[in-house]
Structures are given as C-alpha cells and as structure tokens.
C-alpha positions in Angstrom: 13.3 9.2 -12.3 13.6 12.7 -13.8 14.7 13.0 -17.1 17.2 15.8 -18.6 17.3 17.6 -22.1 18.5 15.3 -24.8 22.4 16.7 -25.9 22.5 16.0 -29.6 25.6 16.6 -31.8 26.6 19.4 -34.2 25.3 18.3 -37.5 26.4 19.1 -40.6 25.0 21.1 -43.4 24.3 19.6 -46.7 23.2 20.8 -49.9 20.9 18.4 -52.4 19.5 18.8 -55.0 15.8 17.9 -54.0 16.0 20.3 -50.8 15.5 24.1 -51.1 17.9 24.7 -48.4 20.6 23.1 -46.5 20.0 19.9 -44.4 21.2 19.2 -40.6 22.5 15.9 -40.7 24.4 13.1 -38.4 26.8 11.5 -40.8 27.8 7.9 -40.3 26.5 7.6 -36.5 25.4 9.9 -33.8 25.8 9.4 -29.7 22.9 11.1 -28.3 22.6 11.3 -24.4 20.0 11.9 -22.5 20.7 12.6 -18.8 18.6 11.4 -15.8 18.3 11.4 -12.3 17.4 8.7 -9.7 16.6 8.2 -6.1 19.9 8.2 -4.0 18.0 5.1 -2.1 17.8 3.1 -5.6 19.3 -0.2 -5.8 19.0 -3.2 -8.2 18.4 -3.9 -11.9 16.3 -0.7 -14.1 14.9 -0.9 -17.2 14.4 1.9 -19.3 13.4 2.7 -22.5 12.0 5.1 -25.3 11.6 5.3 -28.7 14.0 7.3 -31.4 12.4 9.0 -34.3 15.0 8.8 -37.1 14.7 10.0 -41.3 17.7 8.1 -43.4 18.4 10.2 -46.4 20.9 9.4 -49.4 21.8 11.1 -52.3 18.8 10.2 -54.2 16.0 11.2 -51.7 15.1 11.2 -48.2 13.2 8.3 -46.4 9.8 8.1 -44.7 10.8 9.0 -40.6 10.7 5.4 -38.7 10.2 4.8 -35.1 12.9 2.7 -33.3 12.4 1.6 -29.9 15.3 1.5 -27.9 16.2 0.1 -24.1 18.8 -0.2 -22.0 19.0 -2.2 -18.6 21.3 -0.7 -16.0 22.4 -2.0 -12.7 21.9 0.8 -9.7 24.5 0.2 -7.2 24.7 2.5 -3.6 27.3 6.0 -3.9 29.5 4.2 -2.7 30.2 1.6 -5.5 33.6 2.5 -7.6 32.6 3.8 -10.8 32.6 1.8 -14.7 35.7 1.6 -15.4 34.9 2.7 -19.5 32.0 4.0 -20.6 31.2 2.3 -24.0 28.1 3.1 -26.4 
C-alpha cells in the first residue's frame, strides 16, 4: 500500500482574545482524505488504520491536542467490479 499527501480543507481564520495572531480552524466538522494505492492483484477484506491528532478550542481557551485512533475496513474487489454507488463519510 502507498499512501498519498493528506488533502485538508481551507480553514478559517479566527481572532481570540488569548491568541496573538489569527487561528486556522475547521469549524463544525472537517472531511480529510488521504489517498492510497493498492496492488491491482488485491482482493478481499483490508483493514486500515491511523491515528488523528486533533486540538478543540472554544471561546474561552484552547484544549490539550488528543490522539484519536481511527479505522476503516474496506472490501477490495477486481477493476472490473461496478463502482459504490455513493460515497458517504
């Protein structure tokens, strides 16, 4: 498996008061996608899986940074298998 460069979103500037200058943030959700290849030969059921670091921040202050692991299982089907029909997050 070869792993891409993660695509994040645009953030969005804000101004607190306890920051010197403007903060890059993901308001209210972010989709983050990280693109890999596989094998054309592949087949069956892969796990993968990785860990997000994330800092929440509110009005009032900004939290320590946590570490979330996260995993998804995907089913590797030949090229010729139709595509999903939706892609859902």
């Amino acid at each position: 498996m070869i792993w891409g460069k993660p695509q994040y979103p645009t953030p969005t500037e804000v101004t607190e008061w306890y920051a010197n200058d403007p903060l890059p943030v993901f308001q209210n959700g972010a989709v983050i996608e990280v693109p890999f290849t596989i094998d054309k030969t592949a087949t069956g059921t892969l796990t993968i899986g990785g860990t997000l670091r994330a800092q929440a921040c509110d009005h009032e202050q900004c939290y320590p940074p946590r570490k979330i692991p996260v995993s998804a299982t995907l089913q590797i089907t030949s090229e010729s298998s139709p595509p999903p029909k939706n892609r859902q997050y």
